[in-house]
N, C-alpha and C positions, 0 to 999 in steps of 0.2 A: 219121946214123942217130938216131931219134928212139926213147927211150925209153918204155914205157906204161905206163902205173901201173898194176899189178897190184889188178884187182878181185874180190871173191868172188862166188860163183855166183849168191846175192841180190841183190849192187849190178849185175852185169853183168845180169841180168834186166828189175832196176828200169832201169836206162837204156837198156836194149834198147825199153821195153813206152812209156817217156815219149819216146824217138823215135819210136816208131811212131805213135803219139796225136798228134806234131806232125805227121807227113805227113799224116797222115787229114784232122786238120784243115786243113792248107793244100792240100793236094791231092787228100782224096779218096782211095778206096778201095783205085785201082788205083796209086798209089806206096807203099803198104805192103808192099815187096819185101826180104826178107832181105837182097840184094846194098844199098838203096838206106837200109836203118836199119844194119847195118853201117856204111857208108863218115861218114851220121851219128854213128854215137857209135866213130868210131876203132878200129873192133872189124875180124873177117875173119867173111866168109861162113860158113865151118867152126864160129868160135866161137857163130853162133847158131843154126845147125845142130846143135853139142851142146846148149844150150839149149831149144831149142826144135821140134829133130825135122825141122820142115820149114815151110813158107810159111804150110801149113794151120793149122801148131800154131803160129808165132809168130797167125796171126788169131785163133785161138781164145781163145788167153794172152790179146790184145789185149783183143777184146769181155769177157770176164771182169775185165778193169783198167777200162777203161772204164764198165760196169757198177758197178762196185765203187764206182769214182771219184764214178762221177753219184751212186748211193745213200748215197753218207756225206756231199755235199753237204745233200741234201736230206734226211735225218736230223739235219743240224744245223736245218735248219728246225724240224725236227718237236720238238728237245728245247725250239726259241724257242717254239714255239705253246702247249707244255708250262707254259714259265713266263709264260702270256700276255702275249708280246712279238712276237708276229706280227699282222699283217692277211693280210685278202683279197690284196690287192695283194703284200702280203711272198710270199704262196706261189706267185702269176703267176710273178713275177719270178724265184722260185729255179726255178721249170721251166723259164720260157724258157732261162733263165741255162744251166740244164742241158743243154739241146738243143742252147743255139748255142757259146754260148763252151767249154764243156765237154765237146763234142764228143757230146753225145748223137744229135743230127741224124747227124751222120755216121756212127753207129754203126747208127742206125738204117736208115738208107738203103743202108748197107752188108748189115748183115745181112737186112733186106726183099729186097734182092736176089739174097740169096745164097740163100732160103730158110731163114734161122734167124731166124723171128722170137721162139722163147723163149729169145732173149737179153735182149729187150727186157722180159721178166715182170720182174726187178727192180725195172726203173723203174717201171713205172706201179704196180709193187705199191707203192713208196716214197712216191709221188705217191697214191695212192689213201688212203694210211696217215696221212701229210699233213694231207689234207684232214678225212677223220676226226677226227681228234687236235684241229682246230682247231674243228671242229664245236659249236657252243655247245649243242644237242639232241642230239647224238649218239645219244641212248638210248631215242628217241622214235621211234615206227614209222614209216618211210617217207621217215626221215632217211640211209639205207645207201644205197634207190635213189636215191637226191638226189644221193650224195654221189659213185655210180659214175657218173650222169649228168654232172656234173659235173666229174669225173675223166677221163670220154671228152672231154667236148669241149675240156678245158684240153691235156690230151697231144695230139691234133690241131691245136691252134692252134696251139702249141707249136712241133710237127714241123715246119708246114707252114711256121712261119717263119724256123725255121732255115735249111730247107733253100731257100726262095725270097723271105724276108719283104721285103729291100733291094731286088731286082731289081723285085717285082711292087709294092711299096708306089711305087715311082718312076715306072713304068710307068703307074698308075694316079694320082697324083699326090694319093698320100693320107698321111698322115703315120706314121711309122716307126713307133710305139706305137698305131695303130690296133689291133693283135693284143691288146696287153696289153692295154688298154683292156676289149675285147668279153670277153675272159678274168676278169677281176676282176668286169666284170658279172654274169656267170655263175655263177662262185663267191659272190661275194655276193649272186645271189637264190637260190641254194641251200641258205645260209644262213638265209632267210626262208621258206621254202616250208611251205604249209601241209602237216599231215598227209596223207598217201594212202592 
């Protein structure tokens, strides 16, 4: 008989919410099952049942961690651009970073399919904010549209590579950072664009 260590309602939470975030990301949407983050973190069905209400509410809790997770990533970006210690390329890379390794993508694909897409307003408000902050003109008219133009198409590159960037760059036989690449082009002519 194995003994458990007795966790509080916050640690059993946090390692409920960072199991769930690993199946997502290894498996995608539909192994996010109270029975299958339970048997992960040593826990009983019941106890994230009290937790968390039901399948709905451990997702919910989920997209909210995950959310959370992505935007203080990318909030550290935004204090480096503060002490101008970022580039174009630094803030590519924190989004992709965000979408793929961080499970943004699969939040996103998750919640697109579920019909909650303002779950996803964090992030691209974080990424919009971002981009702003690093903005050398910021204050200049025509610099906002620039900057949401910009912002659309870095979160689309983004997405689309998360969610298929490996499979289709191989398929196509194009190199793995062709995404970031077009990405940081973008960003940095946004940075140059004339007034509008």
């Amino acid at each position: 008989m194995s003994i458990r260590k007795r966790l509080s309602p916050e640690e059993s939470r946090a390692a409920a919410l960072a199991a769930a975030r690993e199946l997502l990301i290894e498996a995608g949407p539909q192994a996010v099952t109270l029975k299958a983050v339970a048997t992960r973190i040593g826990r009983t069905h019941a106890n994230l049942l009290h937790h968390f209400g039901s399948a709905a509410g451990l997702q919910k809790a989920l997209a909210g961690h995950l959310a959370g997770t992505v935007c203080d990533a990318i909030g550290d970006a935004v204090l480096a651009t503060r002490a101008r210690a970022a580039t174009p390329r630094d803030v590519v890379n924190m989004t992709f970073d965000a979408f793929d390794a961080q499970g943004g993508g699969a939040l996103a694909s998750w919640m697109l399919a579920s019909g909650n897409e303002d779950a996803l307003d964090p992030i691209v408000e974080a990424i919009r904010q971002l981009m702003c902050d690093l903005h050398p003109q910021k204050r200049q008219p025509g610099v906002e549209k620039a900057m949401h133009e910009a912002t659309y198409s870095l979160v689309l590159l983004a997405l689309g590579d998360a969610l298929m960037g490996p499979p289709l760059a191989e398929s196509l036989g194009v190199e793995r950072s062709t995404a970031r690449d077009t990405a940081t082009a973008i960003v940095a002519a946004s940075f140059t664009k004339p007034d509008r």
